[in-house]
C-alpha positions in Angstrom: 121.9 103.8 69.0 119.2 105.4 71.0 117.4 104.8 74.6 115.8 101.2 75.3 112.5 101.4 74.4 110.3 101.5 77.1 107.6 98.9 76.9 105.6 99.9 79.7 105.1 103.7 78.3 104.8 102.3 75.4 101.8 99.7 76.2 100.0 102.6 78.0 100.2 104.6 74.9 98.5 101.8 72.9 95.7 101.5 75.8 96.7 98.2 76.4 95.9 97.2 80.1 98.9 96.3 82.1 98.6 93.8 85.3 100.8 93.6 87.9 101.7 93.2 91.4 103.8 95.6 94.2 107.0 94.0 95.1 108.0 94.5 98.7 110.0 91.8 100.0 113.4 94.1 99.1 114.8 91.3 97.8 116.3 90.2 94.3 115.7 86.7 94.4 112.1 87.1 95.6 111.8 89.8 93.1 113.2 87.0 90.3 110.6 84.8 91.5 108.0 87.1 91.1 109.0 88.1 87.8 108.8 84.7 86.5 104.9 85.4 87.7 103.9 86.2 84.3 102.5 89.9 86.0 102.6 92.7 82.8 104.3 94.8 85.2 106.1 95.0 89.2 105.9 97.8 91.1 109.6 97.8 93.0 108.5 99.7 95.8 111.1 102.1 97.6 108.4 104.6 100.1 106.8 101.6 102.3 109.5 99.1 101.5 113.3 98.9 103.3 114.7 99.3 99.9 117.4 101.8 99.0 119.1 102.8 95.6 121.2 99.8 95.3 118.5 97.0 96.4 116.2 99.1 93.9 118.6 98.7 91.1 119.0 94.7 92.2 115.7 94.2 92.0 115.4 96.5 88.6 118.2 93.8 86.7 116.0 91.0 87.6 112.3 92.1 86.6 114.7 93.8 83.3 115.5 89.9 82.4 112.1 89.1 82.6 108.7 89.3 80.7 107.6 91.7 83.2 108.1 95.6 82.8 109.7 97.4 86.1 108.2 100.5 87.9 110.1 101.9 90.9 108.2 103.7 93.4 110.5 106.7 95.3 109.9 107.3 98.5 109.5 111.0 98.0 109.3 113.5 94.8 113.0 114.6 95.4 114.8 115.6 92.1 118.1 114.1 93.5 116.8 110.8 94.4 115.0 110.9 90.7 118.2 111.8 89.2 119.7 108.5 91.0 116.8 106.5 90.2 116.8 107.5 86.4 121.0 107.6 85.8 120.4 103.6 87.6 118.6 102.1 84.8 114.7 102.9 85.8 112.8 104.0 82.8 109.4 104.3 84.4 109.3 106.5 87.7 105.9 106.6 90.2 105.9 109.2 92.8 103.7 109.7 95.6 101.4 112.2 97.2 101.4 114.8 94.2 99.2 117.9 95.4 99.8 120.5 92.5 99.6 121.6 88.9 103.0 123.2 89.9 104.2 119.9 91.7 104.2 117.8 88.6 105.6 120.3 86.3 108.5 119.9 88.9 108.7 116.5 88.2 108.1 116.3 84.8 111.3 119.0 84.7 113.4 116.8 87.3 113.2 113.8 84.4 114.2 115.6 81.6 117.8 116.6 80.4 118.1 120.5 79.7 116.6 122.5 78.2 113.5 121.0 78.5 114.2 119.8 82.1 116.7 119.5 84.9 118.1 116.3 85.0 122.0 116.5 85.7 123.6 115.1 82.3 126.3 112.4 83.8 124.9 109.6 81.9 128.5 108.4 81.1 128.5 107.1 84.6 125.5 105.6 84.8 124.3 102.2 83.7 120.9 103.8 81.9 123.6 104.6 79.1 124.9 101.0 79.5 128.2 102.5 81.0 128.2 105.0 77.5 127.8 102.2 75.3 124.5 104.2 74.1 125.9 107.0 71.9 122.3 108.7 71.6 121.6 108.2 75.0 121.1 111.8 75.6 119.0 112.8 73.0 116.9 110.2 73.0 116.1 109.5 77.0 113.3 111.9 77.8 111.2 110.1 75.5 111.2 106.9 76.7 110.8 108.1 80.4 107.3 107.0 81.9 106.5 109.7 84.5 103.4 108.4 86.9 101.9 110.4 89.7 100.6 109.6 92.5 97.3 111.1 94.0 96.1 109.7 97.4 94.8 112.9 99.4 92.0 115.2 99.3 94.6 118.4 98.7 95.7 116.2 95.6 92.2 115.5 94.4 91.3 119.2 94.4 94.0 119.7 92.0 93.2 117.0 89.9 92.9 118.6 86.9 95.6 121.2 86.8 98.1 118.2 87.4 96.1 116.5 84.4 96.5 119.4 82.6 100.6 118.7 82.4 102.2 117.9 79.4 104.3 114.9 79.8 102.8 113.5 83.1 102.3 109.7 81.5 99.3 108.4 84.2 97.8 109.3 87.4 97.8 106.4 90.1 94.7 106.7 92.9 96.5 105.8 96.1 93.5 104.2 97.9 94.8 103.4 101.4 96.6 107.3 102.2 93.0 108.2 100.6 90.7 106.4 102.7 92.8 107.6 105.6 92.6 111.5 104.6 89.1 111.0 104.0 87.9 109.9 107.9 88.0 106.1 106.7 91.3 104.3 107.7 91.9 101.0 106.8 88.4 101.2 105.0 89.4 101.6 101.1 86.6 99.9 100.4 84.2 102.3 101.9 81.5 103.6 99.8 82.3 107.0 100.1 86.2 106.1 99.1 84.7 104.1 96.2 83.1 106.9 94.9 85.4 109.4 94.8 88.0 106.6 93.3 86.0 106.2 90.5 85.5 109.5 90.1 88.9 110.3 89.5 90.0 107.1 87.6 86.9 108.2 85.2 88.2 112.1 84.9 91.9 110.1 84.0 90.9 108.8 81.8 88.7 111.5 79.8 92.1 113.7 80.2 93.8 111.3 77.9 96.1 110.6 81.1 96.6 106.5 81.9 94.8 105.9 85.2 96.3 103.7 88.0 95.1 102.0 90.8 96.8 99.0 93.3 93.3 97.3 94.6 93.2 93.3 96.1 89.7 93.4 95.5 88.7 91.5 92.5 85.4 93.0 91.8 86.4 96.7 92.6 89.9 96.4 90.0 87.1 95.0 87.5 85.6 97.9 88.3 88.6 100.1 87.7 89.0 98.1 84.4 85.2 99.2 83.0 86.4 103.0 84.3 89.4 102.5 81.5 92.2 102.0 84.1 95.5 100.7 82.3 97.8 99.8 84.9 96.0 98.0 87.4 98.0 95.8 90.6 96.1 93.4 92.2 99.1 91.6 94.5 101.2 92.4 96.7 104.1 90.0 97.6 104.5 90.5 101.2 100.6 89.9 102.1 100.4 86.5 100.1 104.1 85.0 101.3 102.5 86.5 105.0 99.1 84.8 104.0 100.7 81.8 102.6 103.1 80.8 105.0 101.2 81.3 108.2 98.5 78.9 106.8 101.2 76.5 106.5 102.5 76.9 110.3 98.0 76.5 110.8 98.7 73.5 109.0 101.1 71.6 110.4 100.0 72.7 114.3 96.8 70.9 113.0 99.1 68.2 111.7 100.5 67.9 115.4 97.4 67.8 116.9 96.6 64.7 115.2 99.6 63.0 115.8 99.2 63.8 119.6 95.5 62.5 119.3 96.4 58.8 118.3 
């Protein structure tokens, strides 16, 4: 019996586009919530988020039971904490700020099993092998990892196409915020200069033959990312519409008050 099939890598392969939303509320039952959604894919996310291993992996059995396909975001490129990540049951890896051709060979080494790659082989502990309930787990695993990389800096864009370049790198996500912040324009990812040199790369992504990625709450600018051929677009994030939603409720029901006190 080999490696779950990874429907996510897989979809990407077949250029189908893949919707989803970040999940940051570090929480399973959120997380269950969200995944009920109807999103193609979440985006668990472990750098900006208080999540560790063990709320990641919570999280991960949740969006597993569901329609939606799980990504887990690291905090940092760190072959230990992808080791972890991977031997825990995540199948599709993104990792941020990726400068260098020689970076993501790293990382394309750290989720492989040797010789090919790096990863330590102690999947009989881990639940990716379902506890060694998957006798081929071994020699089937690297091929249904889904490696993503993260771009969001100048240093990273300069290098663009050496890290395109990469056998086994799956897609290439444009980090627009860290971006817009290298680039002079914090807090402005919409600025026309960070527009254009988004599209840019999503464009040269895509001509690589590499899936391009992009997290955007801007309707018309992920439509925009769409015509460019990107494949895994988010356009939510949980924490800023539970924020969004919930203080419009308190707006409501001070308004709610006010009435009353009128009459």
């Amino acid at each position: 019996m080999p490696a779950p099939v990874n429907a996510f890598k897989a979809a990407l392969k077949n250029n189908d586009v893949q919707m989803g939303c970040w999940v940051g509320l570090a929480d399973p039952y959120v997380a269950e919530i969200t995944a009920s959604a109807g999103f193609d894919w979440l985006l668990i996310d472990c750098e900006h988020a208080p999540n560790d291993l063990r709320s990641m992996m919570a999280q991960l059995r949740v969006v597993e039971a569901s329609d939606s396909k799980p990504v887990a975001r690291l905090p940092i490129g760190d072959t230990t904490l992808i080791k972890q990540f991977l031997d825990a049951g995540a199948q599709t890896l993104l990792i941020p700020m990726v400068e260098s051709k020689a970076q993501a060979e790293e990382l394309v080494r750290a989720v492989r099993y040797p010789p090919q790659g790096m990863r330590g082989v102690g999947s009989a502990l881990a639940r990716a092998s379902g506890f060694s309930a998957i006798p081929d787990y071994l020699k089937t695993a690297d091929a249904e990892i889904c490696l993503l990389l993260q771009v969001e800096n100048r240093a990273g864009l300069a290098e663009l196409d050496g890290i395109l370049s990469v056998e086994g790198v799956d897609g290439v996500f444009i980090g627009p915020a860290d971006l817009a912040a290298d680039m002079g324009h914090i807090g402005e990812p919409m600025h026309p200069d960070v527009v254009a040199t988004i599209t840019d790369a999503l464009t040269r992504i895509s001509s690589a033959g590499k899936a391009p990625g992009i997290l955007t709450t801007n309707a018309d600018f992920a439509a925009t990312c769409l015509k460019l051929g990107s494949l895994f677009v988010a356009t939510s994030i949980d924490v800023t519409l539970y924020a969004a939603a919930i203080r419009k409720a308190a707006e409501v029901s001070r308004e709610l008050r006010k009435t009353s006190s009128a009459e």
